[in-house]
C-alpha positions as CSV (number, residue, x, y, z in Angstrom):
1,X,10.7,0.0,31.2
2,X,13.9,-1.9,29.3
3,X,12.9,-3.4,26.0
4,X,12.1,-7.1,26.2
5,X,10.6,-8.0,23.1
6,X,10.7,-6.9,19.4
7,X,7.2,-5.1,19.7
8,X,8.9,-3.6,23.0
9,X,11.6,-2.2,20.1
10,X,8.8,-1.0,17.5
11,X,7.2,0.9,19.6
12,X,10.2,2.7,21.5
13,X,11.4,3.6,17.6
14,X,8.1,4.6,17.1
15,X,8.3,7.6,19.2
16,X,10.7,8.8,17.4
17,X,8.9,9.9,14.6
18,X,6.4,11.7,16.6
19,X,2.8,13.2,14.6
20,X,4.7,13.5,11.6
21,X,4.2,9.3,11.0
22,X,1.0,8.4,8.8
23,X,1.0,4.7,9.7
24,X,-0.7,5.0,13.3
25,X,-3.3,6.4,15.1
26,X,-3.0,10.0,16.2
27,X,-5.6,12.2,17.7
28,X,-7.0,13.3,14.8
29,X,-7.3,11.7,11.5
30,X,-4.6,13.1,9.4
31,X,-5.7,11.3,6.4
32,X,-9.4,13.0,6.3
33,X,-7.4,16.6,6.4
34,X,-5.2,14.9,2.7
35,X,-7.7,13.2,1.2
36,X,-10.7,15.5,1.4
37,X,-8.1,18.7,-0.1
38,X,-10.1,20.2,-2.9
39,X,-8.5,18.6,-6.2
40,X,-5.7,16.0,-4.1
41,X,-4.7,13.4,-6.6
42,X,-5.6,11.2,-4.1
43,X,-9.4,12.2,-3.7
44,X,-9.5,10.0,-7.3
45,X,-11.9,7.3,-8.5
46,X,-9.5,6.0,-11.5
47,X,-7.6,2.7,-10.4
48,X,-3.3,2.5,-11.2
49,X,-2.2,2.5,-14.5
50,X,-0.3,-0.5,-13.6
51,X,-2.9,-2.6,-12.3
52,X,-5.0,-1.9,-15.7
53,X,-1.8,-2.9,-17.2
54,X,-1.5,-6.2,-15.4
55,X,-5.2,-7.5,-16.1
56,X,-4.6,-6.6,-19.9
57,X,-1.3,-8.9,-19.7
58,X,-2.7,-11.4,-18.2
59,X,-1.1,-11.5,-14.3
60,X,-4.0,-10.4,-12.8
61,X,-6.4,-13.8,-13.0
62,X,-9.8,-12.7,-11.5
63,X,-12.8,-14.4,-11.0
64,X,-15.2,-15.9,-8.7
65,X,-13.4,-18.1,-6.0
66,X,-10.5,-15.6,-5.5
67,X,-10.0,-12.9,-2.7
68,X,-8.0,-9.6,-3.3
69,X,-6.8,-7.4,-0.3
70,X,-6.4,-3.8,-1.0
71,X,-3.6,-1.9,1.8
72,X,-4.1,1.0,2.8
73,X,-7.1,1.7,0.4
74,X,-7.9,5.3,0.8
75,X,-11.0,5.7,-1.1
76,X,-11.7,2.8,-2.5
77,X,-10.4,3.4,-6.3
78,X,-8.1,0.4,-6.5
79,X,-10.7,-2.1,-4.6
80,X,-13.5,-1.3,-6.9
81,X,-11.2,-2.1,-9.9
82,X,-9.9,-5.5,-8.2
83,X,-14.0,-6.0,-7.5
84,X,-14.6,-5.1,-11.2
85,X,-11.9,-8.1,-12.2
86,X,-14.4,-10.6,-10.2
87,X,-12.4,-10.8,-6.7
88,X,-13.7,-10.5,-3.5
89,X,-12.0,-7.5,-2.7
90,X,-11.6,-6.5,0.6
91,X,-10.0,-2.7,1.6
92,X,-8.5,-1.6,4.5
93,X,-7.0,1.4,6.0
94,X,-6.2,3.3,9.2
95,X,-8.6,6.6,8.1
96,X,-12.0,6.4,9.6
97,X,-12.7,9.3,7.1
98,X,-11.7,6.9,3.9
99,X,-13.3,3.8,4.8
100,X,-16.2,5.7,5.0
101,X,-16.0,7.6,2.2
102,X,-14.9,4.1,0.4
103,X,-18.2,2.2,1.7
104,X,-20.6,5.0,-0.2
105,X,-18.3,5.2,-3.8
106,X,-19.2,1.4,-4.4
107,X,-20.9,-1.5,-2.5
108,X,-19.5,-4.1,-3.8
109,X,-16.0,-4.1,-2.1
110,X,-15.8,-4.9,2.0
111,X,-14.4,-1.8,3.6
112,X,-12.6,-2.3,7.5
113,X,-10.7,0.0,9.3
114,X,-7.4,-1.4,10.5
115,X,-4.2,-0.8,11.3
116,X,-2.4,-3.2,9.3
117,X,0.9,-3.3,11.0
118,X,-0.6,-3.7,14.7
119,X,-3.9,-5.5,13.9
120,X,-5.5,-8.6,12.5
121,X,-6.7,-8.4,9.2
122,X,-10.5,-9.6,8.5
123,X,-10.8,-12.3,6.0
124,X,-7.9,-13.5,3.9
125,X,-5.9,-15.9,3.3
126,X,-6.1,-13.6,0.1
127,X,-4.7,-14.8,-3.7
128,X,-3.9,-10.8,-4.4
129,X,-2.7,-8.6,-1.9
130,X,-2.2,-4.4,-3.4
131,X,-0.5,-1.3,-1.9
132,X,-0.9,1.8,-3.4
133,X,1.0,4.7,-1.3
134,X,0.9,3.2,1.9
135,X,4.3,0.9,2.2
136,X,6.7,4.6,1.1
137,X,5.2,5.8,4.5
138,X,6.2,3.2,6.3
139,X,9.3,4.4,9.5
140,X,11.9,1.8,8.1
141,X,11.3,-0.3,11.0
142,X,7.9,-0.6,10.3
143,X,8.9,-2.4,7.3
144,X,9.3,-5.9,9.6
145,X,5.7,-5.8,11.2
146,X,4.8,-5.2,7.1
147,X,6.3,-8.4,6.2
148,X,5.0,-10.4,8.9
149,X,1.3,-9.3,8.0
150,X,2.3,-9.9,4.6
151,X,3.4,-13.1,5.2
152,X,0.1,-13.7,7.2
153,X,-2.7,-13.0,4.8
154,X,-1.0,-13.5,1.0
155,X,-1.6,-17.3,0.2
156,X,1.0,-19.4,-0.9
157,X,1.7,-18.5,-5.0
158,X,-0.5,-15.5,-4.3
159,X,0.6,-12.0,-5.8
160,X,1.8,-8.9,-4.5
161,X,1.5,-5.6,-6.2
162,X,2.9,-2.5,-4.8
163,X,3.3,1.2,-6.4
164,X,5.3,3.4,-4.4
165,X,7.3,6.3,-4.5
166,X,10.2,6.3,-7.1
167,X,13.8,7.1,-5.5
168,X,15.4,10.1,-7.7
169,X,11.5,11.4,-8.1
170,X,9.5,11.7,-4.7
171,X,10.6,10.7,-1.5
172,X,13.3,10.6,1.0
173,X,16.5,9.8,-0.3
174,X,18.3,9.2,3.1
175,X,19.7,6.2,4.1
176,X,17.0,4.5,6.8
177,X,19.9,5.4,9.4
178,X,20.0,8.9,8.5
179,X,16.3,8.9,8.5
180,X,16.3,7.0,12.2
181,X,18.8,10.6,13.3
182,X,16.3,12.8,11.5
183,X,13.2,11.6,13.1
184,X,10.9,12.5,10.1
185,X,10.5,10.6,6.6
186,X,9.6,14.0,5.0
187,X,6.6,13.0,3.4
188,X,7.4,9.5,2.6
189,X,10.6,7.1,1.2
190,X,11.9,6.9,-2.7
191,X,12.6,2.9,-3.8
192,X,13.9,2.0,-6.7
193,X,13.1,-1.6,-8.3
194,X,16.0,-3.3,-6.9
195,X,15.1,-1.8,-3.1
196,X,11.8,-3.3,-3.7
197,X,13.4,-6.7,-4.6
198,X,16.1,-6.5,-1.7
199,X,12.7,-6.1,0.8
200,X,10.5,-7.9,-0.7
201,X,13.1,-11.3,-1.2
202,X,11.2,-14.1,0.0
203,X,9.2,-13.5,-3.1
204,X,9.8,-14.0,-6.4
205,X,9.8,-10.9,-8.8
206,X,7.7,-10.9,-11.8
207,X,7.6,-7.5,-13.2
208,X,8.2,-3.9,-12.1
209,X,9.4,-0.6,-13.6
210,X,7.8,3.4,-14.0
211,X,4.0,3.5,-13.9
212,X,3.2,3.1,-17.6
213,X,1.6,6.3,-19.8
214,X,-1.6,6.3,-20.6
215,X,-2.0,6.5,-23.9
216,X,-3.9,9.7,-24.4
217,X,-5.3,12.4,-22.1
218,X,-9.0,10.7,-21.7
219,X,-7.1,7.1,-20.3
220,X,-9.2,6.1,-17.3
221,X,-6.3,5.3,-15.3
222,X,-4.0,6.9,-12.6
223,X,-0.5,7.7,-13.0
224,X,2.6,10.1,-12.3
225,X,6.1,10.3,-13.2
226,X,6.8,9.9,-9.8
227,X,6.0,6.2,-8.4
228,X,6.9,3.2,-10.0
229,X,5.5,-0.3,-9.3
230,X,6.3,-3.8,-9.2
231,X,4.7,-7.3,-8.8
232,X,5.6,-10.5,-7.1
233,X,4.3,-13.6,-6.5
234,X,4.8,-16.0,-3.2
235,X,6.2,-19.6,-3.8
236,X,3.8,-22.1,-3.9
């Protein structure tokens, strides 16, 4: 079959990333086989040092009335924080082994799982849409189908927050041509700030840098030297 539309295109490219993608549906659940590792960072309950960071400045307006969408979830730590602000939060991810792993560590959130760059999103428009590790595992392609769910669910001067790999620290540092050669993303893509602002450039940029350090050992926060975040908000 020829390629006839742009979703004809994603999902030729597609194929050339084979198992080793993390954004679709495989066989198995590849996430369950991360996330349930003994001792994973990933397996914790503490929310991003950044997002902490935002509420105490001030960016992150909760309350009753307001909607937060939390992509690609995983287990829930970053939802039950935007929950604890006073959103309705809503999480979603492509792991049937998260979601439900997610739906027992706190009922207040809404769990789904979805596939956020080939399905509908439940609920939404949303004032606060959050990614936490899944856009740097995102084929470069895939980046397109990103923004137009993006585009689809954030309301109009809502915010989005990402944290994602930090180019120099963890990730591929290839250019997304090489990477389209290679066929693999090695475990996920580096960004610097300025990547994220070149991608993310129908929004306006509002802060972004390292994740900050927590003050002492006993912070209830996540962090690493290795991902950096950044947050925008839409136009109104």
């Amino acid at each position: 079959m020829r390629l006839a539309t742009l979703d004809d295109l994603l999902d030729t490219l597609d194929g050339l990333f084979g198992e080793g993608d993390l954004t679709r549906r495989g066989d198995r659940d590849a996430w369950a086989d991360i996330l349930s590792r003994p001792g994973h960072p990933l397996a914790s309950a503490l929310p991003d040092a950044n997002l902490r960071d935002w509420a105490a400045r001030g960016l992150l307006p909760g309350g009753p009335g307001r909607a937060a969408l939390d992509v690609g979830c995983g287990l829930g730590r970053n939802t039950t924080f935007l929950a604890g602000l006073g959103y309705h939060a809503t999480g979603v991810d492509l792991s049937p082994y998260a979601v439900q792993v997610a739906r027992g560590r706190d009922p207040r959130p809404t769990f789904h799982e979805v596939d956020v760059l080939r399905q509908p999103i439940p609920g939404g428009p949303f004032d606060v849409v959050y990614d936490s590790g899944c856009f740097h595992h995102l084929p470069p392609h895939r980046r397109l189908s990103y923004l137009t769910t993006l585009s689809g669910v954030l309301k109009p001067g809502g915010l989005f927050g990402i944290c994602t790999f930090a180019a120099g620290r963890m990730g591929s540092a290839e250019t997304d041509l090489e990477l389209f050669r290679q066929g693999t993303l090695s475990g996920g893509i580096g960004f610097s700030v300025a990547d994220l602002r070149h991608v993310f450039s129908d929004l306006e940029f509002l802060t972004g840098g390292p994740l900050p350090a927590p003050a002492d050992a006993s912070a209830d926060v996540f962090t690493q030297d290795f991902l950096l975040a950044a947050l925008f908000r839409r136009p109104a």
